[in-house]
N, C-alpha and C positions, 0 to 999 in steps of 0.2 A: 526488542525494537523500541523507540526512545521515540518521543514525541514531545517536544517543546512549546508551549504554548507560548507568543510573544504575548505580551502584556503590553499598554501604552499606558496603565494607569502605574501610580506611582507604588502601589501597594506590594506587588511581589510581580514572579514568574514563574508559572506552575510546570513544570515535567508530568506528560503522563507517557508511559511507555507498558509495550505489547508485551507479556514473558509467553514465550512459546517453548512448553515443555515435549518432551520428547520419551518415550517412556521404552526400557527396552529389557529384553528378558535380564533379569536380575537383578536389577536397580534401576533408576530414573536420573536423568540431569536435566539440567534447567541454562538455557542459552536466552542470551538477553541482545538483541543487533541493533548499535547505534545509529540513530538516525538524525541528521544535521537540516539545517533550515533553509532552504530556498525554496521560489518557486514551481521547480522544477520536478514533477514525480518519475524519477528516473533511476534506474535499478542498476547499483555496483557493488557487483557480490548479491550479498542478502541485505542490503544496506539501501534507503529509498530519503530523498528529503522535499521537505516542500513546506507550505507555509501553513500555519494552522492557525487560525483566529478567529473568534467572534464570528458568527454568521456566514462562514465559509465550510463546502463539506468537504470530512476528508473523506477519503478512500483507504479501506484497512482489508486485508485477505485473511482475519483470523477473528474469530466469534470470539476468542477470550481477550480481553482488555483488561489491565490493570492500570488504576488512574493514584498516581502518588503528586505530593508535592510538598512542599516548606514552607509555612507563613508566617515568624516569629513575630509579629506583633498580632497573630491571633491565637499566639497559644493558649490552652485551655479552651478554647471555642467547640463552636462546632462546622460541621459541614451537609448540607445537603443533595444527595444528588439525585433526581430527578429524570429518566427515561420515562418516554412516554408509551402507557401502556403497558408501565411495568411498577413496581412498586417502588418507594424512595428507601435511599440505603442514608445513614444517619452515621455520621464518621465522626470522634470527637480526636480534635487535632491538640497532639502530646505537645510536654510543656516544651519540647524544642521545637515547634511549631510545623513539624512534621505530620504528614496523613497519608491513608493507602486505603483504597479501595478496588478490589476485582470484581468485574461486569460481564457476565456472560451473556451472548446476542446470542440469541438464539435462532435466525433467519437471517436469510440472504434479503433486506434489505436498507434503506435509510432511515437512522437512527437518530431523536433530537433529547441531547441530553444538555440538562438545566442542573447546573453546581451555583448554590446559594449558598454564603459563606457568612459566621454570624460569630460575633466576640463571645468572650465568655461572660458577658453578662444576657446574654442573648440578644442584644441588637446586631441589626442583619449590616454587614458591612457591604456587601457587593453582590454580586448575579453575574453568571455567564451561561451564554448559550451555543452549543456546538449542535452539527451535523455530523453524523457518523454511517459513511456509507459502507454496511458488509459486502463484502462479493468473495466469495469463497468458488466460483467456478471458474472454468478456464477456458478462453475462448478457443473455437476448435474453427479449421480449415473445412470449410464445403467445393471448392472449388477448384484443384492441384492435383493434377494426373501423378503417379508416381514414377514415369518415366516420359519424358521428351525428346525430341527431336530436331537442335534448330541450328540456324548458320550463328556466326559470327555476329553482335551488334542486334541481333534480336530479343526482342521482350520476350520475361516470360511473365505473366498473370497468375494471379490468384486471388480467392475471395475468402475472407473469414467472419463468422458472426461470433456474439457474445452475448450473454444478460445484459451488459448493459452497454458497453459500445468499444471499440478497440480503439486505441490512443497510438499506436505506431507499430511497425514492424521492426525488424532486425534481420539481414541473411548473411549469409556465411558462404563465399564461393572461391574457389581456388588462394585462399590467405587472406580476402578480402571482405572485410566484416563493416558493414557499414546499419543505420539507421535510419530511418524514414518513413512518411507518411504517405506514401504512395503504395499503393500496391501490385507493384510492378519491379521487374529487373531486369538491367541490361545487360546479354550476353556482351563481354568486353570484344570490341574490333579485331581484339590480336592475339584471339583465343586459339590456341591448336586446335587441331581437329582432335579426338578423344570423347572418352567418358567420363565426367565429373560428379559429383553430387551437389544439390544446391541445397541449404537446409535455412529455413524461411521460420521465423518465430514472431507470433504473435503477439502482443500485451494489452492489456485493458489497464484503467488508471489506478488499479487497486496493487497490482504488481503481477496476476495473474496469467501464465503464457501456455501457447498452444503452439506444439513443435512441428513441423512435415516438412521430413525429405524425400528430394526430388533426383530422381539419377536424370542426368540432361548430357544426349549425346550431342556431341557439336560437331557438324559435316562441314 
């Protein structure tokens, strides 16, 4: 997973991205998922983008971070990174101006990390300060009978909680996949009569989802 820091100062623009390794009887591989810059924290495939800057937190679903990036007029320098509460990791950045650093969080919660970047004579060139929200659980359905009974054009409800808050839904009902921040759906008007399944997915702003399906007879 790739993370892009925009930059407004003229100096550079740093990449940190997530490697989420995967380990399986025999051997291990290493999958790395692009991730592109908008606003928007919004899930296609395994792929999420949104804006990451100065004083904004993000949202990440993995305890392991690796923070890289390129700064050729600081080659030979060094770098500081700074977690609070955790000890400083001291990165000296190669003569292509190149750095890499991996961060293990160790808890589900909000992280402020401080990267101090300094020439190779040791004057301190610049400071940034991020927000790093974990959230490693999934929010789950309290509220969704696993089977109902309704006419045409009626709602069906449901309630889900989270650690730390649900950011949209997604359901899925006879081909019709839509998104939304309500939590509710409409049996469509010109529904046969029948047995369906309606399958209702959760998400919180980290990427985290909670699945429940619904068999919904329609009289």
């Amino acid at each position: 997973m790739w993370l892009r820091i925009p930059n407004n100062r003229k100096r550079t623009q740093f990449i940190i991205f997530i490697i989420l390794i995967f380990v399986l009887a025999g051997g291990s591989f290493q999958n790395v998922y692009a991730v592109h810059i908008n606003t928007d924290i919004d899930f296609k495939g395994k792929q999420k983008g949104f804006e990451f800057i100065t004083g904004k937190k993000l949202y990440v679903n993995d305890k392991k971070i690796s923070f890289e990036g390129k700064i050729p007029e600081l080659a030979g320098g060094r770098i500081i990174i700074s977690v609070k509460n955790g000890e400083d990791r001291k990165i000296v950045i190669a003569k292509d101006g190149t750095w890499f650093q991996k961060i293990d969080f160790d808890d589900n919660k909000t992280w402020t990390v401080t990267i101090d970047y300094y020439d190779k004579n040791g004057n301190k060139a610049d400071s940034d300060k991020y927000k790093i929200k974990v959230d490693t659980e999934d929010p789950e359905f309290t509220d969704l009978p696993s089977r109902l009974s309704k006419y045409p054009g009626e709602k069906v409800w449901w309630k889900a909680k989270d650690n730390s808050e649900i950011k949209n839904y997604k359901y899925y009902f006879r081909g019709i996949k839509e998104k939304t921040s309500n939590s509710h759906f409409n049996i469509p008007k010109n529904t046969p009569r029948g047995t369906y399944t309606l399958e209702v997915r959760a998400y919180d702003k980290a990427g985290n989802s909670g699945i429940k399906k619904v068999q919904i007879v329609v009289r």
